[in-house]
N, CA, C and O atoms as a CHARMM CRD file, in Angstrom:
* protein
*
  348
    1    1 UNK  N      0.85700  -1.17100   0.00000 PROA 1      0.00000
    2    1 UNK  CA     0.00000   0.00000   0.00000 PROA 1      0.00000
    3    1 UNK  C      0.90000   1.23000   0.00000 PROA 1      0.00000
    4    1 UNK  O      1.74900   1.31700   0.88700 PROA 1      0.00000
    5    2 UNK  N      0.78800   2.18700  -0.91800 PROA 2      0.00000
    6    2 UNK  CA     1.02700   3.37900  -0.93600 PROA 2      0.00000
    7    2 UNK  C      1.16900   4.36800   0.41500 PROA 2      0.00000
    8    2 UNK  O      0.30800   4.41300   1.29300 PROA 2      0.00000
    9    3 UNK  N      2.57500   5.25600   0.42300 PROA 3      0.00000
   10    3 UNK  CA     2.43900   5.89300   1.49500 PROA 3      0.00000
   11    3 UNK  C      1.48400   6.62900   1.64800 PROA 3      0.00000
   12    3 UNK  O      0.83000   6.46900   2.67800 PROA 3      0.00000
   13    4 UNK  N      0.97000   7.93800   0.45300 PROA 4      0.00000
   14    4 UNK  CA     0.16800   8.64000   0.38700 PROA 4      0.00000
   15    4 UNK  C     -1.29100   8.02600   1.10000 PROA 4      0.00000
   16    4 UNK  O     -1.81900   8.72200   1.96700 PROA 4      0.00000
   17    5 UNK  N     -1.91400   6.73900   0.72400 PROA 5      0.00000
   18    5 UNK  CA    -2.78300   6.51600   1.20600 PROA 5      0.00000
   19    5 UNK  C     -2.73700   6.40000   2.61300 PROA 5      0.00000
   20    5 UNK  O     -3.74800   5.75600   2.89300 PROA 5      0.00000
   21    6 UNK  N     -2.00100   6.71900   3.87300 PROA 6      0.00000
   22    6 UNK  CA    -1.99600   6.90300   5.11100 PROA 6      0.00000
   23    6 UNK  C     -2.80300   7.80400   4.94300 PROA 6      0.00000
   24    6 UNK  O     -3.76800   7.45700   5.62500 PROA 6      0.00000
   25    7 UNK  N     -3.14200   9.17400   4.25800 PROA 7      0.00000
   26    7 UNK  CA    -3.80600  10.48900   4.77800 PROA 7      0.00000
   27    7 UNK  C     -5.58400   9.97700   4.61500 PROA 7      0.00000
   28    7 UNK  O     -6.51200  10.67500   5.02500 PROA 7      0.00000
   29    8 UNK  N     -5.75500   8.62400   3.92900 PROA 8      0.00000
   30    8 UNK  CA    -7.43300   8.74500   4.23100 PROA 8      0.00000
   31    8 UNK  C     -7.73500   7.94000   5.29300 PROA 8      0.00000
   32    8 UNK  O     -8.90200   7.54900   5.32200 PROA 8      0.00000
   33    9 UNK  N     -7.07300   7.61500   6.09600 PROA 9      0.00000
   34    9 UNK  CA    -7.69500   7.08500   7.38400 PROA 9      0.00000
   35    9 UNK  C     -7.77200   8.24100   8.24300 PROA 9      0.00000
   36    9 UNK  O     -8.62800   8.26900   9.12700 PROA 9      0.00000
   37   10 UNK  N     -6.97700   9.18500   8.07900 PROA 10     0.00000
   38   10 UNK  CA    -6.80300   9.86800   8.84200 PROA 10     0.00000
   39   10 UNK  C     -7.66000  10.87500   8.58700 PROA 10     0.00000
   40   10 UNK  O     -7.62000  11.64700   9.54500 PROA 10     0.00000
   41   11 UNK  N     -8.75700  11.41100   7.39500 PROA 11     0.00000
   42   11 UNK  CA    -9.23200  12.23200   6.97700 PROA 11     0.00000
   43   11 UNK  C    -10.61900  10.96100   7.09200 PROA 11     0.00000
   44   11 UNK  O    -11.51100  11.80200   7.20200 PROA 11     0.00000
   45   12 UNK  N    -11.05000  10.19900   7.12000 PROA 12     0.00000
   46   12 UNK  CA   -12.24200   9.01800   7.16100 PROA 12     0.00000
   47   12 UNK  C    -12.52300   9.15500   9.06900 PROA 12     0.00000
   48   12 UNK  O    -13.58400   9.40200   9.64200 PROA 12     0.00000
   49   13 UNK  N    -11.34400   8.92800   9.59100 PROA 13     0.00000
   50   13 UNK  CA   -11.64600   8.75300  11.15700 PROA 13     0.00000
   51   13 UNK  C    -11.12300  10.00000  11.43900 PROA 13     0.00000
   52   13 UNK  O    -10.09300   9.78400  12.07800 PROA 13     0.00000
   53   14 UNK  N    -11.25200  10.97000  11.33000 PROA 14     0.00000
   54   14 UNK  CA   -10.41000  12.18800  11.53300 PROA 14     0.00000
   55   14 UNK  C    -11.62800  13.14600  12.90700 PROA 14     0.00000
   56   14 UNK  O    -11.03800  13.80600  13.76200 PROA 14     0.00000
   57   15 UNK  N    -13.00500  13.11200  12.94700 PROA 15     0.00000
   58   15 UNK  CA   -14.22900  13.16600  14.06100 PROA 15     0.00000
   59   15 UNK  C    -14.83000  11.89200  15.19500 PROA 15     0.00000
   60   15 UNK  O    -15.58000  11.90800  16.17100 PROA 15     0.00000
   61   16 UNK  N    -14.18200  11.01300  14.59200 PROA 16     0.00000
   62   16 UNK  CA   -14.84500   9.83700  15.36300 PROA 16     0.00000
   63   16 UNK  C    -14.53800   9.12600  16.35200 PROA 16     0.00000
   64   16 UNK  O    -13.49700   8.53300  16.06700 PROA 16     0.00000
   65   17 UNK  N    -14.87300   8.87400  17.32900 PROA 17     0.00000
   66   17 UNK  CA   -14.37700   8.07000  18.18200 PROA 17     0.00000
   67   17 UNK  C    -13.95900   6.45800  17.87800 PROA 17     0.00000
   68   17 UNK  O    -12.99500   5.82700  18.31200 PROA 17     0.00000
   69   18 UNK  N    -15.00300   6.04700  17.00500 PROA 18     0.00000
   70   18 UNK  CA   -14.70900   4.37900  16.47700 PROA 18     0.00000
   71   18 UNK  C    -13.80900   4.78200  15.02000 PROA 18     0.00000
   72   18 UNK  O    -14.10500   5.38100  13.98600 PROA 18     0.00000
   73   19 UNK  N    -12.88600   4.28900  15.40200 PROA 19     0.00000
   74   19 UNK  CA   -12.02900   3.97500  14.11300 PROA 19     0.00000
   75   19 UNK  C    -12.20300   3.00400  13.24500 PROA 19     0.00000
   76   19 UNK  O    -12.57700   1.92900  13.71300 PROA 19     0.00000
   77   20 UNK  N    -11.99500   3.09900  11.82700 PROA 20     0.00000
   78   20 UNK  CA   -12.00200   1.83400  11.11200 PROA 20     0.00000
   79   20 UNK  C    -10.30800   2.00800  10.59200 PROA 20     0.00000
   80   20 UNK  O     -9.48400   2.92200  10.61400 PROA 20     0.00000
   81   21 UNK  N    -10.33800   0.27300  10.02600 PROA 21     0.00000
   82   21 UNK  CA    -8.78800   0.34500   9.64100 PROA 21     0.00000
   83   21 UNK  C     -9.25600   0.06100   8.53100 PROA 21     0.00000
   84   21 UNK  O    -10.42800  -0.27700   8.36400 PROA 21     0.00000
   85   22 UNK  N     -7.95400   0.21300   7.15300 PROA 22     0.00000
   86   22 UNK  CA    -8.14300  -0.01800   6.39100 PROA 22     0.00000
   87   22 UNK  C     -9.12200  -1.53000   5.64100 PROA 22     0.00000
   88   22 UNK  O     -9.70300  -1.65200   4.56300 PROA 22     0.00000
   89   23 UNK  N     -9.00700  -2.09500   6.33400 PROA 23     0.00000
   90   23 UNK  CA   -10.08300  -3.58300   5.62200 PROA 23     0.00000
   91   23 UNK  C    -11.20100  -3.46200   6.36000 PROA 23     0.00000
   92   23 UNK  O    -12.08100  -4.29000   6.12600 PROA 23     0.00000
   93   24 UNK  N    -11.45800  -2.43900   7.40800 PROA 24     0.00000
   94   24 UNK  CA   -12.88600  -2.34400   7.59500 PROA 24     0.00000
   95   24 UNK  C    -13.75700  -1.11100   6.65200 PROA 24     0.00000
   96   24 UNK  O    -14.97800  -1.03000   6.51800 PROA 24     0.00000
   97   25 UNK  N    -13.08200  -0.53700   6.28100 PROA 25     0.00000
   98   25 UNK  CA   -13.33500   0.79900   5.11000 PROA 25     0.00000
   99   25 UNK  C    -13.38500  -0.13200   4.13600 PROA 25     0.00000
  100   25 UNK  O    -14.11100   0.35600   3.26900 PROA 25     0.00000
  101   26 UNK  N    -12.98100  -1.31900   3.75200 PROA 26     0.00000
  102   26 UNK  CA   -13.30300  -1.60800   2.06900 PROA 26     0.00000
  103   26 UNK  C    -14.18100  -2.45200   2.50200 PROA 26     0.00000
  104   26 UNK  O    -14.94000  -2.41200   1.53300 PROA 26     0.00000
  105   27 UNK  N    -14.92300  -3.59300   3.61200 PROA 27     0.00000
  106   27 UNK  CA   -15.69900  -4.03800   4.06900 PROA 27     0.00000
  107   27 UNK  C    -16.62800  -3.15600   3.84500 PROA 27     0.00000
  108   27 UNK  O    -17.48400  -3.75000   3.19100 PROA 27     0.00000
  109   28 UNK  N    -17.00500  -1.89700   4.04200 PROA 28     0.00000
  110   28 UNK  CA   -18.13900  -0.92600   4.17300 PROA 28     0.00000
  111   28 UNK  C    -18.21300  -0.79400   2.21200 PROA 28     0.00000
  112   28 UNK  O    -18.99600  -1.18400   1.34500 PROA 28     0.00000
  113   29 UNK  N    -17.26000  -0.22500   2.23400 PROA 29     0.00000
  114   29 UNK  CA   -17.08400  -0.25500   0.56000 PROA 29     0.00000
  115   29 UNK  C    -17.71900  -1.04500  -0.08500 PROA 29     0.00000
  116   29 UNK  O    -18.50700  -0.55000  -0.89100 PROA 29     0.00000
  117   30 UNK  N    -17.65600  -2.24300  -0.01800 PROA 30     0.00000
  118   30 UNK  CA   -18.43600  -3.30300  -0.55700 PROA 30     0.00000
  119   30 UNK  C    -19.60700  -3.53600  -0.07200 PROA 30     0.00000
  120   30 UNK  O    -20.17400  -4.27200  -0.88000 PROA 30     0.00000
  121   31 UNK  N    -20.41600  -3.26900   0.97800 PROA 31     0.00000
  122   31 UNK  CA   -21.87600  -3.63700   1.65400 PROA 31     0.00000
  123   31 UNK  C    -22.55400  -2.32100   2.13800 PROA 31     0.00000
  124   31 UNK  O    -22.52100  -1.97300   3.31800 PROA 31     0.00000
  125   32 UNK  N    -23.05500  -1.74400   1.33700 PROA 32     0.00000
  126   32 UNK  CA   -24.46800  -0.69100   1.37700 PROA 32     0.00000
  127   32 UNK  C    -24.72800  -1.03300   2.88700 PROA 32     0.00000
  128   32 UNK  O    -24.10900  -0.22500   3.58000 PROA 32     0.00000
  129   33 UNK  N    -25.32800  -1.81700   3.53900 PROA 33     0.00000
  130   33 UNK  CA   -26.16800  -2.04600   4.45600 PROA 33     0.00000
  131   33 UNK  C    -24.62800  -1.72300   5.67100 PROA 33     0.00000
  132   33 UNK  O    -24.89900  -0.89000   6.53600 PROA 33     0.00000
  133   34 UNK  N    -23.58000  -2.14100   5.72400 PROA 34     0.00000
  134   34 UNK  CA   -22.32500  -2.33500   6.87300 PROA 34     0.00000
  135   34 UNK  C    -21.68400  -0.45400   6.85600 PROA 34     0.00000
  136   34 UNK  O    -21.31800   0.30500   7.75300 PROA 34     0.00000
  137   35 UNK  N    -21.82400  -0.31000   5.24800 PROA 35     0.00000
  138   35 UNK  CA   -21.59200   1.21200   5.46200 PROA 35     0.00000
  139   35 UNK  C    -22.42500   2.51400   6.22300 PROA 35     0.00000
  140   35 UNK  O    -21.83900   3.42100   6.81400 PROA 35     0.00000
  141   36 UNK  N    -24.21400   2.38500   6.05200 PROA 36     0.00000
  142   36 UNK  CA   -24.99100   2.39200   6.65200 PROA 36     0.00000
  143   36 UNK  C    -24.64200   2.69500   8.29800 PROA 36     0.00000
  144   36 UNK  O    -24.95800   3.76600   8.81500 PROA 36     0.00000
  145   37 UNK  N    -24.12500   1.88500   8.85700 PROA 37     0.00000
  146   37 UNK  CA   -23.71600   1.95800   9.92200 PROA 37     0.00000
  147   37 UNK  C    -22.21700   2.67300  10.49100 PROA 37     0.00000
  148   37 UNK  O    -21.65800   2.58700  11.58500 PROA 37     0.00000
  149   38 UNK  N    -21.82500   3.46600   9.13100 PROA 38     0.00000
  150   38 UNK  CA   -20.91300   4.25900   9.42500 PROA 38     0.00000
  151   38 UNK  C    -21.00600   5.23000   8.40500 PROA 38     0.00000
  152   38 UNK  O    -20.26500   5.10700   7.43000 PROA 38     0.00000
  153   39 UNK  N    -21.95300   6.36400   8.48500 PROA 39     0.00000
  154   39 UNK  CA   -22.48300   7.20400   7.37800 PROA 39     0.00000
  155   39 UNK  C    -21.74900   8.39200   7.05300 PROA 39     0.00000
  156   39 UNK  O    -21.70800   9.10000   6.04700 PROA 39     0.00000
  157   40 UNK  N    -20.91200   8.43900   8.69300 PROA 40     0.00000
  158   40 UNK  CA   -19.94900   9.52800   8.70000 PROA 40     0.00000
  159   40 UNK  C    -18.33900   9.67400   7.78400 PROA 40     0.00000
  160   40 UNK  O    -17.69300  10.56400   7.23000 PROA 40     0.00000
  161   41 UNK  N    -18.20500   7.96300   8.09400 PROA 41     0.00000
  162   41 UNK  CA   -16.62900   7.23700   7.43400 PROA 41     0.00000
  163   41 UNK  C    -16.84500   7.69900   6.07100 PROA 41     0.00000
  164   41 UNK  O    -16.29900   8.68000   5.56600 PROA 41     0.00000
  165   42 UNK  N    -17.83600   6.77600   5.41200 PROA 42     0.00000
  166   42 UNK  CA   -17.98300   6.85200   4.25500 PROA 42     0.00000
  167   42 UNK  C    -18.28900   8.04300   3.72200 PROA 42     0.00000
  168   42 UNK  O    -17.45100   8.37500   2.88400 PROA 42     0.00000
  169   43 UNK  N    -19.23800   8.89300   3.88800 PROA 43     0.00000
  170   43 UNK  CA   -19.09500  10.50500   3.35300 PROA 43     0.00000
  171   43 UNK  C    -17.80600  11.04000   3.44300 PROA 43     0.00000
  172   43 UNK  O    -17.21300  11.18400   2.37400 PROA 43     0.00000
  173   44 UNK  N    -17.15400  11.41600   4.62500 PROA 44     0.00000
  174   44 UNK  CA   -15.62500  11.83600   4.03400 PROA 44     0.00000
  175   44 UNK  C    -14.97500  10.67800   3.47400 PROA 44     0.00000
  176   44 UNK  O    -13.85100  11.12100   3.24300 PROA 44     0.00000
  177   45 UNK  N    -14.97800   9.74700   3.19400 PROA 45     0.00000
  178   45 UNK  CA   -14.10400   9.00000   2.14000 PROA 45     0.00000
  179   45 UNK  C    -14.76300   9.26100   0.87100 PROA 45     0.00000
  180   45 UNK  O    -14.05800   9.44900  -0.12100 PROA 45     0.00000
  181   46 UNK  N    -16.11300   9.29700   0.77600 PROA 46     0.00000
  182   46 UNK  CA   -16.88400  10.00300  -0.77700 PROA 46     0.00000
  183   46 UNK  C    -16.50100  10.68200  -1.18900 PROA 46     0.00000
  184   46 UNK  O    -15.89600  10.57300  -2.25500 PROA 46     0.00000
  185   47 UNK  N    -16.76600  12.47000  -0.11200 PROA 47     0.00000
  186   47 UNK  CA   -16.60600  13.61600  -0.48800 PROA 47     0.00000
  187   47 UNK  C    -15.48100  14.31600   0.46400 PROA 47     0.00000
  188   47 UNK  O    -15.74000  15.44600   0.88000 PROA 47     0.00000
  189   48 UNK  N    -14.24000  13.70100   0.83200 PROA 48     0.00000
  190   48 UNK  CA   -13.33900  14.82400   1.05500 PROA 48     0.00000
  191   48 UNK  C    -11.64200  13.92200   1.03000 PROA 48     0.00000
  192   48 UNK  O    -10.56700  14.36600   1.43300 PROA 48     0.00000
  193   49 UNK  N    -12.02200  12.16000   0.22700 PROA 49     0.00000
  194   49 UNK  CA   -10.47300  11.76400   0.09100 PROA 49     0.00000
  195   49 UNK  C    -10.67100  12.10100  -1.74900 PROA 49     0.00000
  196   49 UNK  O    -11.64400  11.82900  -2.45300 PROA 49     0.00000
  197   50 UNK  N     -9.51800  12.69700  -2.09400 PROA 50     0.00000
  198   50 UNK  CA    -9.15500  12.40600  -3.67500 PROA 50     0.00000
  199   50 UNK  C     -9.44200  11.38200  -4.73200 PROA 50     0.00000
  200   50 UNK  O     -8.78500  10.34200  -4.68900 PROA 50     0.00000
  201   51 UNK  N    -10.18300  11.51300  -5.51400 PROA 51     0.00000
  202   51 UNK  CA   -10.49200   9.91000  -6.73600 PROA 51     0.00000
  203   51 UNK  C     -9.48300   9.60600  -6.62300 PROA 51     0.00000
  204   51 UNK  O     -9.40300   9.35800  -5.41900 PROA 51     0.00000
  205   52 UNK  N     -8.51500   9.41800  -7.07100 PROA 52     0.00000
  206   52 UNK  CA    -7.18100   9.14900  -7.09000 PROA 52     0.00000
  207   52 UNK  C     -7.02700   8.16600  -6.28700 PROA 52     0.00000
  208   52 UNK  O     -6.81800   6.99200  -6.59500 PROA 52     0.00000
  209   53 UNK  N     -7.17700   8.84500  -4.72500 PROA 53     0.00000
  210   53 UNK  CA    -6.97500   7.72700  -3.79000 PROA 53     0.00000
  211   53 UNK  C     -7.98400   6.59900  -3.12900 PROA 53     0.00000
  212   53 UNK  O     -7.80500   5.53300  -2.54000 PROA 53     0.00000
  213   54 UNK  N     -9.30700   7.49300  -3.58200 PROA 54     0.00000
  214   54 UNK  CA   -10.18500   6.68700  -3.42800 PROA 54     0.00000
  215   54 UNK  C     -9.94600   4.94000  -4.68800 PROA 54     0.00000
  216   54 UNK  O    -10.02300   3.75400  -4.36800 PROA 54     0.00000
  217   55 UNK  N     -9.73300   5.41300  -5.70600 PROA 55     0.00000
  218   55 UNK  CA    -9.64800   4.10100  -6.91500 PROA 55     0.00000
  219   55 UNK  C     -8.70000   3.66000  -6.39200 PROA 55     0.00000
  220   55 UNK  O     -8.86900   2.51000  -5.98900 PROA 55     0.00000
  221   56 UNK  N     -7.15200   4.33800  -6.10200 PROA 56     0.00000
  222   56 UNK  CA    -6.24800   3.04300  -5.21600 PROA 56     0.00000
  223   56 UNK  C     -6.39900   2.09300  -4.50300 PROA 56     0.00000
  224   56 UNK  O     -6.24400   0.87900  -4.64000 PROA 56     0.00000
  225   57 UNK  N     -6.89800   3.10500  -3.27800 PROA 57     0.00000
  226   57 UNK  CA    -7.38200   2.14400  -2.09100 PROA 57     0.00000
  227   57 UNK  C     -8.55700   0.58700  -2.59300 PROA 57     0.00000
  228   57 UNK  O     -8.45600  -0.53400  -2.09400 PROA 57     0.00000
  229   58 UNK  N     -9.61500   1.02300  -3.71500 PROA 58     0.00000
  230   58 UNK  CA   -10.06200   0.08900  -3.67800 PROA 58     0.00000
  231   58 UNK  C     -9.83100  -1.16900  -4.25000 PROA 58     0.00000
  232   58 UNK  O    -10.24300  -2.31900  -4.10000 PROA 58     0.00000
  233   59 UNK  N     -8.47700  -0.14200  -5.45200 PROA 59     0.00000
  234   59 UNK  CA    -7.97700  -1.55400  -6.11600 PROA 59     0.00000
  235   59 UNK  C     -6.89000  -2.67700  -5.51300 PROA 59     0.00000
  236   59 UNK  O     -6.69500  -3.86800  -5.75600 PROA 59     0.00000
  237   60 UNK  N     -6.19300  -1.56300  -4.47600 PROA 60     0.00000
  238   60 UNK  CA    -5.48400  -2.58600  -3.56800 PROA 60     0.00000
  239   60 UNK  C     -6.23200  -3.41900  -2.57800 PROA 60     0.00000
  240   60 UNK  O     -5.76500  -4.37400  -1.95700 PROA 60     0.00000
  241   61 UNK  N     -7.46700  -2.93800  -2.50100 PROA 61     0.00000
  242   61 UNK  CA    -8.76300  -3.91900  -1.54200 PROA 61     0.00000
  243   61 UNK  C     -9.17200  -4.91100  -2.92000 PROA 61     0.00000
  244   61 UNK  O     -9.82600  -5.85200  -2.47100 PROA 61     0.00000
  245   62 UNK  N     -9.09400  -4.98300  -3.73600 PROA 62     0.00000
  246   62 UNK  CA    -9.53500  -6.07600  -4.60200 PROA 62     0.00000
  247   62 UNK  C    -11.40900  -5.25400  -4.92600 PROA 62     0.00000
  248   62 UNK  O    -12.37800  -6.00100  -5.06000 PROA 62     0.00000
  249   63 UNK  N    -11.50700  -4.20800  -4.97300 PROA 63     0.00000
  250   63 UNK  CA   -12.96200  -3.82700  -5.24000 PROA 63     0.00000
  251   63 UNK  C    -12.53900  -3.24200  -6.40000 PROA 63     0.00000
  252   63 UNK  O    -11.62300  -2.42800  -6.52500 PROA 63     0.00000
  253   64 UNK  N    -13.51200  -3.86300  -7.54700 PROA 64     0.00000
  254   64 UNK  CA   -13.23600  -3.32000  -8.81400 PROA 64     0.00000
  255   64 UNK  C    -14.02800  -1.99100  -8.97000 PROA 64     0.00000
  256   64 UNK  O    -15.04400  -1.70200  -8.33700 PROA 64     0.00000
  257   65 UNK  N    -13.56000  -1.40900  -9.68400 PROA 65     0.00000
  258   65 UNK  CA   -13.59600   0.14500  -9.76900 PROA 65     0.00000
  259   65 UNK  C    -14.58500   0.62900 -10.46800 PROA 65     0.00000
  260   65 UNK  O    -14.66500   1.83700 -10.69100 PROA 65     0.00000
  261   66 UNK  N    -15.51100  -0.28000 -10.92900 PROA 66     0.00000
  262   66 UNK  CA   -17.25600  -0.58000 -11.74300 PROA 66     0.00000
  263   66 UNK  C    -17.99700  -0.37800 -10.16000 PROA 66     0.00000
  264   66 UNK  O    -18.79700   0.50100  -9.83900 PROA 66     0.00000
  265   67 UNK  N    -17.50900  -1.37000  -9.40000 PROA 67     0.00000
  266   67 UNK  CA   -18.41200  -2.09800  -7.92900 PROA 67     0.00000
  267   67 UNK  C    -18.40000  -0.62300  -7.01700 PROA 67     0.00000
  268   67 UNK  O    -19.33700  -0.22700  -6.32300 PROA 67     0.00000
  269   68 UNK  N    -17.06400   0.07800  -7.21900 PROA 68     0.00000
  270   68 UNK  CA   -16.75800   1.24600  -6.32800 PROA 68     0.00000
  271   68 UNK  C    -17.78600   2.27500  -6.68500 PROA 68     0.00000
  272   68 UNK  O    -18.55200   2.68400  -5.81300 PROA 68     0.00000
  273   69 UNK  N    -17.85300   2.74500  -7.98800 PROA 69     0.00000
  274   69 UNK  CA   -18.51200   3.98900  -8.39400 PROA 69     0.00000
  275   69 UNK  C    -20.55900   3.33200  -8.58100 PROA 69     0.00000
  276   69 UNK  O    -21.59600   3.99500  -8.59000 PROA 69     0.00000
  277   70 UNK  N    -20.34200   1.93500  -8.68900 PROA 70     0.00000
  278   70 UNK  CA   -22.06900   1.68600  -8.50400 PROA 70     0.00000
  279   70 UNK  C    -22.15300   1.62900  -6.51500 PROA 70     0.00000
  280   70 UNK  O    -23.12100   2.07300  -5.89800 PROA 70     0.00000
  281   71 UNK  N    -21.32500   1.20000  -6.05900 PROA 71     0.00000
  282   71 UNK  CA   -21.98400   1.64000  -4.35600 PROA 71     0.00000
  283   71 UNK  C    -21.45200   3.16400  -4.25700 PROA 71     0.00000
  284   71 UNK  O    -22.41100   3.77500  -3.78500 PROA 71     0.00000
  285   72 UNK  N    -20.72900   3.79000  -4.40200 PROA 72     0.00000
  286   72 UNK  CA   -20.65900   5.21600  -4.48200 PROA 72     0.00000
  287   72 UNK  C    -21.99100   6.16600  -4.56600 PROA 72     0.00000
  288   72 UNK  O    -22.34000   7.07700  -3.81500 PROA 72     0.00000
  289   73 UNK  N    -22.82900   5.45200  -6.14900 PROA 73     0.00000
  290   73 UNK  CA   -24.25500   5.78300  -6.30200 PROA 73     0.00000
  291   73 UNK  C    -25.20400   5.76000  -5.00600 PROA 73     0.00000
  292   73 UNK  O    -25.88200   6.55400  -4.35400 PROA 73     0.00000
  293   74 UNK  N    -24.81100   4.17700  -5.00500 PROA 74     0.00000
  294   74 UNK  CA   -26.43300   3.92600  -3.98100 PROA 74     0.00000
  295   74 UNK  C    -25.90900   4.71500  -2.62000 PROA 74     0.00000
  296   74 UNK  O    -26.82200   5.42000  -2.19000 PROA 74     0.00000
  297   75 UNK  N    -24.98400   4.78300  -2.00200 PROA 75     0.00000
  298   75 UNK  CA   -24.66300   5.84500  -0.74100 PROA 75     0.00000
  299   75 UNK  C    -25.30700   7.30200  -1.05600 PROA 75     0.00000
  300   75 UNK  O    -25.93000   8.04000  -0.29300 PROA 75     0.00000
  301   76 UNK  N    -25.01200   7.45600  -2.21600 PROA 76     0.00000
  302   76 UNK  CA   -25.16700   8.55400  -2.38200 PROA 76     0.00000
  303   76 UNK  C    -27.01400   8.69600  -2.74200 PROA 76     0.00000
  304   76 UNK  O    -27.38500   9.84900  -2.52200 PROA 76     0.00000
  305   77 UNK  N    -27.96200   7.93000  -3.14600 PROA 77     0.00000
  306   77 UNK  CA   -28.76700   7.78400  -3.40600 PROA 77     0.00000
  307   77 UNK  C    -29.47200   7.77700  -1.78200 PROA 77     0.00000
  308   77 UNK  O    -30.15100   8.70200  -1.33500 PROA 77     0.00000
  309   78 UNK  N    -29.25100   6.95500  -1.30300 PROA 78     0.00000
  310   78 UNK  CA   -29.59600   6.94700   0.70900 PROA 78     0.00000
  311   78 UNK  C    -29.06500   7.84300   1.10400 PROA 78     0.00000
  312   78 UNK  O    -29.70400   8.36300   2.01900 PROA 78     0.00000
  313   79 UNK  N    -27.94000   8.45100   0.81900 PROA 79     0.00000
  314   79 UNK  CA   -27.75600   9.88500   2.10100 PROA 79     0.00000
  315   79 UNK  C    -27.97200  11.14700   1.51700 PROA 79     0.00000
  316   79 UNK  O    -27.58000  12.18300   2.05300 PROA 79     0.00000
  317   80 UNK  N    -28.66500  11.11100   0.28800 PROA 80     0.00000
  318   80 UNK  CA   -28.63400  12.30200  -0.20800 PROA 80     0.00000
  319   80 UNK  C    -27.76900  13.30800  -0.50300 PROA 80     0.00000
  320   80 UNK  O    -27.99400  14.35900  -1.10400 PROA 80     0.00000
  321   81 UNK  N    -26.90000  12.95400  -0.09600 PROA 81     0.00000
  322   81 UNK  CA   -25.26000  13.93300  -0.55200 PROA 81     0.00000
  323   81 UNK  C    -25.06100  13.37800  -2.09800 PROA 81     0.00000
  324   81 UNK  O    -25.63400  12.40600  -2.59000 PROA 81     0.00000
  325   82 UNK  N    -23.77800  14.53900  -2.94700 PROA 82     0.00000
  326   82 UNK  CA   -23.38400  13.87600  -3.88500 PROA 82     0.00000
  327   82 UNK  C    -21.93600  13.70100  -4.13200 PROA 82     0.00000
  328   82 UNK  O    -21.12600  14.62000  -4.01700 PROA 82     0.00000
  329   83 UNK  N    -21.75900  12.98000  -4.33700 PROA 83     0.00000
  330   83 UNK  CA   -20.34600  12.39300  -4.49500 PROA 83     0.00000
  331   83 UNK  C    -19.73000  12.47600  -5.97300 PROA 83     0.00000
  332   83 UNK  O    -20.52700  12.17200  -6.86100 PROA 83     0.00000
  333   84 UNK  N    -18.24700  12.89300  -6.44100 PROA 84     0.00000
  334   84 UNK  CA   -18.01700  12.97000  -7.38300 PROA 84     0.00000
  335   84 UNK  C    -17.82600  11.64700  -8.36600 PROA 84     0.00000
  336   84 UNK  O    -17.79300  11.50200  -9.58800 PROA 84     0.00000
  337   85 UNK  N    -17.72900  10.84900  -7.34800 PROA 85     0.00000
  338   85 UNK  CA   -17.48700   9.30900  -7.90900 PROA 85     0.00000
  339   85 UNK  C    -18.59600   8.58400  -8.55600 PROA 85     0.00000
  340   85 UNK  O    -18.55900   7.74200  -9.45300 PROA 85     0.00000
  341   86 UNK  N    -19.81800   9.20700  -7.76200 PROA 86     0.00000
  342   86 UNK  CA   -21.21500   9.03600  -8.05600 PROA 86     0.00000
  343   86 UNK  C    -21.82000   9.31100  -9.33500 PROA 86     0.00000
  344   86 UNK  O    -22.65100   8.65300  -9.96000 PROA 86     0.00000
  345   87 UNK  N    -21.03200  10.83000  -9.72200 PROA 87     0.00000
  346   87 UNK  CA   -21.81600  10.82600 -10.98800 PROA 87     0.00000
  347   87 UNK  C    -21.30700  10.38600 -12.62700 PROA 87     0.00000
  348   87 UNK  O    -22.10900  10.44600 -13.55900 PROA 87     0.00000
């Protein structure tokens, strides 16, 4: 894993008291319903880590980058925010 990608854990858990580590962020990544339960993680990983690092991170998680930008949608479809990945 890339050094650069240290700065989105730190910008994902950067308000929160429960931390996720990196394989619990691509766990959420992959399951609408597990992300759900962390609405905060996932919005700043939507809307405030870089595409860039967002497509890294998921390709070094093994989430293909079709799977990323269709749950990108549906988050974004349930929280009503919009995400650049989304559109």
């Amino acid at each position: 894993m890339s050094k650069h990608l240290a700065s989105v854990l730190t910008t994902v858990n950067a308000p929160y008291s429960v931390q996720l580590d990196y394989a619990g962020l691509a766990y959420c990544l992959a399951d609408l319903e597990l992300a759900k339960q962390h609405p905060g993680h996932i919005s700043a990983f939507l809307g405030e880590v870089p595409l860039a690092l967002q497509v890294e991170l998921a390709v070094v998680h093994h989430i293909p980058v079709p799977d990323l930008k269709a749950f990108a949608a549906a988050f974004s479809a349930w929280s009503g925010e919009s995400y650049p990945l989304a559109a």
